[in-house]
C-alpha positions in Angstrom: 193.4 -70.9 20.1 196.1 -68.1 20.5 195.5 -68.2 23.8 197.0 -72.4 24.0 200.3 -70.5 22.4 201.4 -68.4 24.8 202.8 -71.1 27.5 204.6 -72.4 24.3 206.2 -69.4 23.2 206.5 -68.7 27.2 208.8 -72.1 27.2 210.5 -70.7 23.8 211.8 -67.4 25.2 212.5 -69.2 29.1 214.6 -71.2 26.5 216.2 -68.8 24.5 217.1 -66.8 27.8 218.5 -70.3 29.5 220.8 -70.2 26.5 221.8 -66.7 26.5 222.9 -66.9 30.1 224.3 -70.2 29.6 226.6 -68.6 26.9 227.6 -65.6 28.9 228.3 -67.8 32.0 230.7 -70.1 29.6 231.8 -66.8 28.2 232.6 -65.6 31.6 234.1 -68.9 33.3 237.0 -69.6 30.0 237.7 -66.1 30.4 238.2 -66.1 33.6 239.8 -69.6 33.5 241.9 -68.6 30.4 243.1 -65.0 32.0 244.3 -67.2 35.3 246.2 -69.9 33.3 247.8 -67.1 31.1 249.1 -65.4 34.3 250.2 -68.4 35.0 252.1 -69.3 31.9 253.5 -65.4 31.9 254.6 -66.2 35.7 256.3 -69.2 34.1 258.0 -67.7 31.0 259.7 -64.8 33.4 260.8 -67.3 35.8 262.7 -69.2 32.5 263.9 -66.4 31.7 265.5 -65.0 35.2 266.9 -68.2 35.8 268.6 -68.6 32.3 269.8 -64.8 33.1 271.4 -65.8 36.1 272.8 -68.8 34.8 273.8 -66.8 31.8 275.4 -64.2 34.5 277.5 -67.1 36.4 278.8 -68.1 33.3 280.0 -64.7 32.5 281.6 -64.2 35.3 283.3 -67.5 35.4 284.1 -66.6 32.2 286.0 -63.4 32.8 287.5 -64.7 36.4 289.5 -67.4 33.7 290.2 -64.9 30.8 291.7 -62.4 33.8 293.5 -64.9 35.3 295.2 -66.1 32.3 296.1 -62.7 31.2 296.2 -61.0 34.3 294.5 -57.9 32.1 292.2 -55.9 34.0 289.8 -56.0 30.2 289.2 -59.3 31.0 287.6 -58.7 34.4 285.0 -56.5 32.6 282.3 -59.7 31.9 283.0 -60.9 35.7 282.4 -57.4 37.1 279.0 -56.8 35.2 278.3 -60.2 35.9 278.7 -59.8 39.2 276.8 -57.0 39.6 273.7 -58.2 37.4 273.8 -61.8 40.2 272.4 -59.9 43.1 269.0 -58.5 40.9 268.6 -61.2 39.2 268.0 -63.4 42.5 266.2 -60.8 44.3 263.6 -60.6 40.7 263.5 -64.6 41.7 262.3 -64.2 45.1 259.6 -61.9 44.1 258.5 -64.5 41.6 258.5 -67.3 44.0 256.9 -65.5 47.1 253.5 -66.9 46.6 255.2 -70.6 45.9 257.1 -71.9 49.3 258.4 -75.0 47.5 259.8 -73.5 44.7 260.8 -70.5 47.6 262.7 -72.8 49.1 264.6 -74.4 46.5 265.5 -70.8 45.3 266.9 -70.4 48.6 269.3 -73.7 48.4 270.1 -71.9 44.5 271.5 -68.3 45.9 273.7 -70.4 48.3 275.3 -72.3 46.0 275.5 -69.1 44.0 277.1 -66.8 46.4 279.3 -69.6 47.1 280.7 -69.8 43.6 280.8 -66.2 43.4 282.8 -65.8 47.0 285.0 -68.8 45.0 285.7 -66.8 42.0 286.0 -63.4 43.9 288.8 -65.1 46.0 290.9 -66.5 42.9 290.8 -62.8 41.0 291.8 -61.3 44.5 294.9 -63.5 44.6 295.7 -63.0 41.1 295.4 -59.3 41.7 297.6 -59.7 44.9 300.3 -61.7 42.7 300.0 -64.7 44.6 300.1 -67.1 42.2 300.5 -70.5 43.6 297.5 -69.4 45.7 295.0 -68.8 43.0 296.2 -71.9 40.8 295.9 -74.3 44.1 291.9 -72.5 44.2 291.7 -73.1 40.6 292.4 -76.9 40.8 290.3 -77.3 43.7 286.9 -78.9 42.9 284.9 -76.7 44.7 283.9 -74.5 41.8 283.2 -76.9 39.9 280.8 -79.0 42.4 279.3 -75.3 43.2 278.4 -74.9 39.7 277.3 -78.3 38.7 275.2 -77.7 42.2 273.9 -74.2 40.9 273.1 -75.9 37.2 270.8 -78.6 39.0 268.9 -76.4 41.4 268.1 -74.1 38.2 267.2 -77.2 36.0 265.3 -79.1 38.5 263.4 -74.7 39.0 262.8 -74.9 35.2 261.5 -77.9 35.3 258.9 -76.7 37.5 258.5 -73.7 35.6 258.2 -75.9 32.7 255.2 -77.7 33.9 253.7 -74.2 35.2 253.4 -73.4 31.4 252.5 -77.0 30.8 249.3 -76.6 33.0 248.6 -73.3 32.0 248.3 -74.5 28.4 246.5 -77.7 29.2 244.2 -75.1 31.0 244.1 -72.6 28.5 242.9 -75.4 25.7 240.8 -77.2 28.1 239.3 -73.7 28.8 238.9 -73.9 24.8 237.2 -76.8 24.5 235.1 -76.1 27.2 234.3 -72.5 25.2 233.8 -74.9 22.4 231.3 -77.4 23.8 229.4 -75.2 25.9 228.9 -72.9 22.7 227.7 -75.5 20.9 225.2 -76.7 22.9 224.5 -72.7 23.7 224.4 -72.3 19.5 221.8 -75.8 19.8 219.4 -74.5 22.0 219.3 -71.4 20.7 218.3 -73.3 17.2 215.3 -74.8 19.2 214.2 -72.0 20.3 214.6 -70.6 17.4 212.7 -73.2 15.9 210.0 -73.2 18.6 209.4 -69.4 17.8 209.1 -70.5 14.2 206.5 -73.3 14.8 204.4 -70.7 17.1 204.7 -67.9 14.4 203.4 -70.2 11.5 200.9 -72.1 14.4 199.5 -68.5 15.1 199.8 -67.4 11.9 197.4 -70.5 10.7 195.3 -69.5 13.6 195.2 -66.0 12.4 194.3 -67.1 9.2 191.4 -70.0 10.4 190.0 -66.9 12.2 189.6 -64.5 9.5 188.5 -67.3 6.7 185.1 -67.8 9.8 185.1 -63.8 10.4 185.1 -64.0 5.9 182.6 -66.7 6.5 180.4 -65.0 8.9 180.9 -61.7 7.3 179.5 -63.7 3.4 176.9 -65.4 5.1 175.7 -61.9 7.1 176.2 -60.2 3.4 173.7 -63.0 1.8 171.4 -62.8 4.7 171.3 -58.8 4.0 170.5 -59.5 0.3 168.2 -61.8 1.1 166.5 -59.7 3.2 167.2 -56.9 0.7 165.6 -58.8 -2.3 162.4 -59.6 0.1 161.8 -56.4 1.2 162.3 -54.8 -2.3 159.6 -57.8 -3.4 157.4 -56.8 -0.4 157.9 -52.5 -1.7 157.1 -53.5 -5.0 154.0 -56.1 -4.3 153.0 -52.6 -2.0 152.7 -50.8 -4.9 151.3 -53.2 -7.5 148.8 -53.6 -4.6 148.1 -50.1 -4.5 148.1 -49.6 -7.9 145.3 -52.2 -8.1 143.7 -50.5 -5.3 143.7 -47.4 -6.4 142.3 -49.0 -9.9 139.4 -50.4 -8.1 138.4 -47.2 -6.5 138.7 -45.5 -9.8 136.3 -47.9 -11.0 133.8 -47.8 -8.1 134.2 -44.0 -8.2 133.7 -43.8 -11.7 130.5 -46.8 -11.6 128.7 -45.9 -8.6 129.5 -42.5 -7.7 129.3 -41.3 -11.4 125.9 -43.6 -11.9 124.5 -41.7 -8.6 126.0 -37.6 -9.9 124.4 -38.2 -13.0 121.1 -39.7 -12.0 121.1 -36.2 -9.4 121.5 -33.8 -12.0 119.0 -35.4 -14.2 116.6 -35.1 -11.4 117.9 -31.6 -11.1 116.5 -30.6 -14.5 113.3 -32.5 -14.5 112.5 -30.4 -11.2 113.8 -27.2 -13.2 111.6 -28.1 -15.6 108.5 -28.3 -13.0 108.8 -24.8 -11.6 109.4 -22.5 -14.1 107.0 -20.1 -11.8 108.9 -20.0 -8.5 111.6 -18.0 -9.3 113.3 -18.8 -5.8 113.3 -22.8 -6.1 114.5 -22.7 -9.9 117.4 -20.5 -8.5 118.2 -23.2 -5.7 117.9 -25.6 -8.3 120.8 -23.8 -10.1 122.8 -23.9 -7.3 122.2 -27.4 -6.8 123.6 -28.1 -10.4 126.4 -26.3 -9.9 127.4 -28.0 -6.7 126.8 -31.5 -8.6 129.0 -29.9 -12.0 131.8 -29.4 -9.3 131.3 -32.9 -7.6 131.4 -34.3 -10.5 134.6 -32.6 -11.7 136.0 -33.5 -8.4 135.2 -37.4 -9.4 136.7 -36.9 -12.7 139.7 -35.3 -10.8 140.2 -38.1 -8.2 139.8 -40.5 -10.6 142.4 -39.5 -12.8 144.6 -39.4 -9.5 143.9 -42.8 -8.7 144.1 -44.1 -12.4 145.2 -42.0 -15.2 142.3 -42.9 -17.6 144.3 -41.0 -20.8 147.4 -43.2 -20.1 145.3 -46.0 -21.5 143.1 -43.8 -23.7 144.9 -41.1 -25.0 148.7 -42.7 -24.9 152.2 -41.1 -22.3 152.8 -38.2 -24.3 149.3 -36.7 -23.9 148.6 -38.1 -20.2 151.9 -36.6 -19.5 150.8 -32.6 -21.2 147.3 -32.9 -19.5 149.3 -33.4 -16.3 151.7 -30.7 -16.9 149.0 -28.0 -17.8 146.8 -29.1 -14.8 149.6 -28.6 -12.7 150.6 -25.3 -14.4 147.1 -24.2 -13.8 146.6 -24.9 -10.6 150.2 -23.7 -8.8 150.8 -20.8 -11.2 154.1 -22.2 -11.9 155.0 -21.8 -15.9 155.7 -25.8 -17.7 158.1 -26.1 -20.9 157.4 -29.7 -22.1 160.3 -31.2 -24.9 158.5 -34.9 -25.1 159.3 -37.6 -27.8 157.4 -41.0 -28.8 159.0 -43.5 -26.8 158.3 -47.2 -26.7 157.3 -48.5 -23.3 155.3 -51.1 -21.7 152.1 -50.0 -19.9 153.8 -50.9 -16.3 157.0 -48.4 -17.5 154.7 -45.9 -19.1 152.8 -46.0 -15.5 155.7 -45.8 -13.9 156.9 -42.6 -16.0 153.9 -41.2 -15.3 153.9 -41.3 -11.4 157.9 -40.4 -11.3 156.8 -36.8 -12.8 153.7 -36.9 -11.1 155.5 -37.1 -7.9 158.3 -34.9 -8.9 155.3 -31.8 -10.0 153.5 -32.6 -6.2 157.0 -31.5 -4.5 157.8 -28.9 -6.8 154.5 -27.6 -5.7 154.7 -28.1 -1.9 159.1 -27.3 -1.4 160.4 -25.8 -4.5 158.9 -22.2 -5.0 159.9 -22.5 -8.3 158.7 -20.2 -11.1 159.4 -22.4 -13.8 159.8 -26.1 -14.5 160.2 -28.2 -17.5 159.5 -31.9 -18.5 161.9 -33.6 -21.0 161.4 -36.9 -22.6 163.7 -38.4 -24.9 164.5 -41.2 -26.5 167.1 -42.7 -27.4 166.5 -45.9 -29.2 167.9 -48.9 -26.2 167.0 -46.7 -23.5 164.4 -43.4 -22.5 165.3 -40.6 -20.3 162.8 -38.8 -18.5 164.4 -35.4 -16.6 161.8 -33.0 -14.7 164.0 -29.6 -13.4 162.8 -26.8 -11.4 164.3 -23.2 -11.0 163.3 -23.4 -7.0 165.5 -23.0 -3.9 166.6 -26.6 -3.9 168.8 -28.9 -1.1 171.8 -30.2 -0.6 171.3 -33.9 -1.8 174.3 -35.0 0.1 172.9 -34.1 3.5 169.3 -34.9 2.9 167.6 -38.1 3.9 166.9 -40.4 1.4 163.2 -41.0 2.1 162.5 -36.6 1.5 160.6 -35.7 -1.1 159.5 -38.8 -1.7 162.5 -39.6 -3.3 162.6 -42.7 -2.2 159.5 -44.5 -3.5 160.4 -42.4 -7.2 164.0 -44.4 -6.7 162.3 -47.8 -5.5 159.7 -47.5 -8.3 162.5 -46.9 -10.9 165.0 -49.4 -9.7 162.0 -52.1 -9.7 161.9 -51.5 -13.6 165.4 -51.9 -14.4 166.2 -48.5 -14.5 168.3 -45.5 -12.5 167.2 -42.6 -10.8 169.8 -39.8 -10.3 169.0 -36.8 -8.3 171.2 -33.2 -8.8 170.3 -30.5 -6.7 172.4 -27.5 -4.6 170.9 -24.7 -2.2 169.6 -21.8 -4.8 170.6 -23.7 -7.8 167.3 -25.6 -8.3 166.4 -29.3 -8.7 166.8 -32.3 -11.5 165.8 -35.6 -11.5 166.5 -38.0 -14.2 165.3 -41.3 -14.6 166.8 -43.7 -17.0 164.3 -46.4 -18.2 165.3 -49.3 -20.8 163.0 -49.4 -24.2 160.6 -52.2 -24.7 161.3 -52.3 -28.4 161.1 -50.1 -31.8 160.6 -46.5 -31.1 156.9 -45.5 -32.7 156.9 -43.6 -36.0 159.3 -40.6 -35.6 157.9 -37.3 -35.3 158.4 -33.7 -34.5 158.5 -33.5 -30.5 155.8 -32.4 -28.4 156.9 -28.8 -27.7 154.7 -26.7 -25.4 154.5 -24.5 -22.6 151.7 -24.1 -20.1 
């Protein structure tokens, strides 16, 4: 699926790139458009502005040839002077303006004639007045040459602002074309990027949705691999438990058939045993073999009883928890050497809990015998009304419990055992710090007749 979304979000970013370099090409082109027509307009405005100067200047000194030649005053040949002075500037400022335009060159050209022509005109009448030859600067004065000059000099400077005057015209036409250009192109520039924009959106969510389809399957898969494990979890706990309820049984039936046949067959030996005692009272030798011979079948026999009550307590049924679990205790206590403190209260079980009880300390006394080299041990049964707790601790070297396996010490058929009667096994242990395992187990009903509890050390 996310592999369909990458040509789409390939086309997204081709777009949004398109429209980033359409914007700086746009950018690029009005400035460059804009900066030209501007230069333009500037060119324009200067031009205005030297020809209105000159104008301005040929006025001036018009202007002070009249005021001097009325007065004859040398003050009022101070504008023509400056004037004068200013003319020769102003159109050489013109030509550099015009150097790159040989039209508007050329009509400049026809201009600084008819200038210098009014100004050799005006130079000529203040010379006479200054000379005191009147009658030669008034016949100069009513002369229409200065006048045609300067009516000459007017149009060539209008008709040069007029073209200056559609310069700026262009240029501004250029400069808001350039604008609307800017405008347009941004505009579209500002649509596609929405697009793309909206593109990236759509493959964000359309990823996102397939992000999300994938982990609801891996949630799916990872559920129905989780109910597979319980199931298989359940069985196998139903498979461990049927194991033992099928051992159980077993071992019941050999505690039968040892008890029927083997016990029929012990007895029926030893009562031959005494008949044949009986018989030879005068070989001393065959009576003592004889002797032997009932000793041996004593200890078989005791070694039946013993198996027996391995296979199948016989005093859980006969004699009740309490006592199976003190005969157990002192057997134990006899046979390793290690001392037993038993604290054990009436509790009300079932016969498969009681069993279960039973095997748990069992279990736990076989491995205090083969790891623990313990000294001491104790065996605590309480009870607590809704619940019994059964502890058996040790003062051996004991394990880490974190570190070791779950299956040591046969830890984990006392656990599986527990947990198949609804109750908890905990185990607390540390290197040289001995060994305690608890069971918790829940009451099958009223707790028997309270009494004292079974106190006693073996």
């Amino acid at each position: 699926m996310r592999w369909l979304a990458f040509p789409k979000m390939a086309a997204g970013l081709t777009l949004a790139m398109l429209a980033a370099l359409a914007l700086v090409g746009i950018n690029e082109a009005g400035y460059r458009q804009s900066t030209q027509a501007l230069t333009e307009i500037g060119e324009a405005q200067r031009i205005r502005v030297a020809l209105n100067l000159l104008l301005q200047s040929i006025v001036d000194a018009e202007t002070g040839q009249r005021g001097y030649l009325l007065t004859g005053e040398a003050r009022y040949r101070e504008p023509y002077d400056s004037s004068v002075k200013k003319v020769d500037g102003q159109l050489a400022a013109l030509q550099s303006l015009y150097a790159q335009r040989p039209a508007e060159a050329a009509r400049l050209a026809q201009l600084a004639k008819h200038v210098s022509r009014k100004l050799a005109e005006i130079d000529m009448s203040v010379r006479l007045r200054q000379e005191g030859n009147d009658d030669a600067w008034k016949f100069v004065i009513t002369t229409d040459v200065g006048r045609e000059e300067m009516e000459a000099i007017r149009h060539q400077a209008g008709e040069l602002v007029e073209l200056s005057n559609e310069a700026l015209m262009r240029g501004q036409a250029q400069v808001s074309k350039s604008l609307s250009f800017a405008r347009i192109g941004i505009g579209l520039v500002a649509l596609a990027g929405l697009a793309a924009f909206y593109l990236y959106l759509r493959q964000t969510h359309a990823l996102r949705s397939a992000g999300e389809r994938q982990q609801e399957a891996l949630q799916r898969e990872r559920n129905a691999l989780e109910d597979e494990v319980r199931e298989r979890t359940a069985t196998l706990a139903e498979l461990a438990t049927h194991l033992q309820e099928v051992r159980e049984t077993e071992r019941g039936f050999l505690a039968r058939e040892l008890h029927d046949e083997l016990g029929s067959l012990l007895t029926a030996a030893k009562l031959d045993v005494a008949r044949l005692k009986s018989r030879l009272v005068d070989s001393p030798d065959a009576i003592q073999r004889l002797q032997h011979l009932n000793e041996l079948l004593n200890s078989g026999i005791a070694l039946k009883r013993r198996i027996i009550e391995d296979l199948r307590p016989s005093s859980l049924s006969n004699l009740g928890l309490i006592a199976s679990l003190e005969i157990l205790g002192r057997e134990f206590a006899e046979r390793s050497g290690v001392e037993i403190e038993m604290v054990l209260e009436p509790v009300a079980l079932d016969e498969g809990n009681e069993l279960t009880v039973y095997r748990m300390v069992q279990e736990s006394l076989t491995n205090i015998g083969k790891y623990a080299q313990a000294t001491e041990a104790s065996i605590v049964m309480k009870n607590y009304g809704s619940h019994v707790v059964v502890e058996v601790s040790d003062n051996g070297k004991g394990f880490d419990a974190q570190a070791t396996r779950v299956s040591s010490h046969g830890l984990a058929g006392m656990r599986h055992r527990v947990e198949t009667a609804k109750g908890r096994l905990t185990v607390s242990s540390a290197p040289g710090q001995g060994t305690r395992l608890s069971a918790s187990l829940p009451s099958s009903g009223a707790a028997p007749a309270a009494s004292a509890p079974a106190r006693q050390r073996a």
